[in-house]
C-alpha positions as CSV (number, residue, x, y, z in Angstrom):
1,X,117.6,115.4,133.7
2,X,117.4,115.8,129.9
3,X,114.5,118.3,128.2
4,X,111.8,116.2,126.4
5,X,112.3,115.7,123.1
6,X,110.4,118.7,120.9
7,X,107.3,117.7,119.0
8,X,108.6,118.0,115.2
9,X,111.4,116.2,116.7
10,X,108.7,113.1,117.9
11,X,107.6,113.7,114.5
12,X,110.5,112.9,112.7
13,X,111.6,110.3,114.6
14,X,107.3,108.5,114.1
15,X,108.4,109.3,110.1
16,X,111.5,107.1,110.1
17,X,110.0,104.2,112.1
18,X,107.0,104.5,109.9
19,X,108.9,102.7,107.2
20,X,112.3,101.8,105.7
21,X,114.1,105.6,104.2
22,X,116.8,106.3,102.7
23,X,119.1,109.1,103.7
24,X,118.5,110.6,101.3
25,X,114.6,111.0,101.7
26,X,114.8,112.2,104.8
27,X,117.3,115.1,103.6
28,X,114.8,116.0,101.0
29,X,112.3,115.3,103.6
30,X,113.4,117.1,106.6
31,X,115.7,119.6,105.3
32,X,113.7,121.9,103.0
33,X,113.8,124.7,105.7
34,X,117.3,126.1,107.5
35,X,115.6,127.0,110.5
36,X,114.4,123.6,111.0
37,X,117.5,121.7,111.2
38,X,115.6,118.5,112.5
39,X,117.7,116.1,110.5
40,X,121.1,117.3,112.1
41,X,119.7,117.2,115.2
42,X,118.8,113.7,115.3
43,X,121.7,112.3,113.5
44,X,123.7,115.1,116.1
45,X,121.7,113.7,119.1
46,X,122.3,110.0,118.1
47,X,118.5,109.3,117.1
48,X,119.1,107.9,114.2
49,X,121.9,106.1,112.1
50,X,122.4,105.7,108.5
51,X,122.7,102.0,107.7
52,X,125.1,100.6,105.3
53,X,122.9,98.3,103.5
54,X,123.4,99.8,99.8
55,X,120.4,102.1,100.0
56,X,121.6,104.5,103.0
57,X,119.1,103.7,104.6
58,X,117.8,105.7,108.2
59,X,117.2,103.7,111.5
60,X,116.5,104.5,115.0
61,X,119.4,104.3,117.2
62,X,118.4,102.5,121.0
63,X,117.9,106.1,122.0
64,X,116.1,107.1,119.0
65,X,113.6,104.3,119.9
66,X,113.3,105.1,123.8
67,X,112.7,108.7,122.9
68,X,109.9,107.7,121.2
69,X,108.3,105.2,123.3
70,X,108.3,107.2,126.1
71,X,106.7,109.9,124.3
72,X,103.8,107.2,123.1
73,X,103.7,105.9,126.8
74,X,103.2,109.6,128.4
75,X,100.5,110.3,125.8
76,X,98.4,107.4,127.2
């Protein structure tokens, strides 16, 4: 059974299905402090994918989405 997903992790992940990002946002975004390494984690943990679209930009992956969901679905 996997650990739940942390809460600045559920964060970043509402923050990229908020609206269309670029990569780069969400570097500038995410990345401003090395001890929270958010960014890497998700694109590590295949939450999110960089789309190649000419912008770069940041998706949910299928697990990227569930995470989420069932994060909105417990909170209920």
């Amino acid at each position: 059974m996997s650990e739940p997903a942390s809460l600045i992790m559920l964060q970043f992940l509402t923050w990229v299905a908020d609206r269309p990002r670029t990569r780069e946002q969400a570097v500038e975004a995410w990345h401003s402090c090395p001890h929270i390494s958010v960014w890497e984690d998700a694109v590590v943990g295949g939450l999110v994918r960089t789309e190649n679209d000419g912008r770069r930009t940041i998706a949910l992956t299928r697990r990227g989405a569930a995470i989420l969901e069932k994060a909105k679905a417990e909170a209920l």
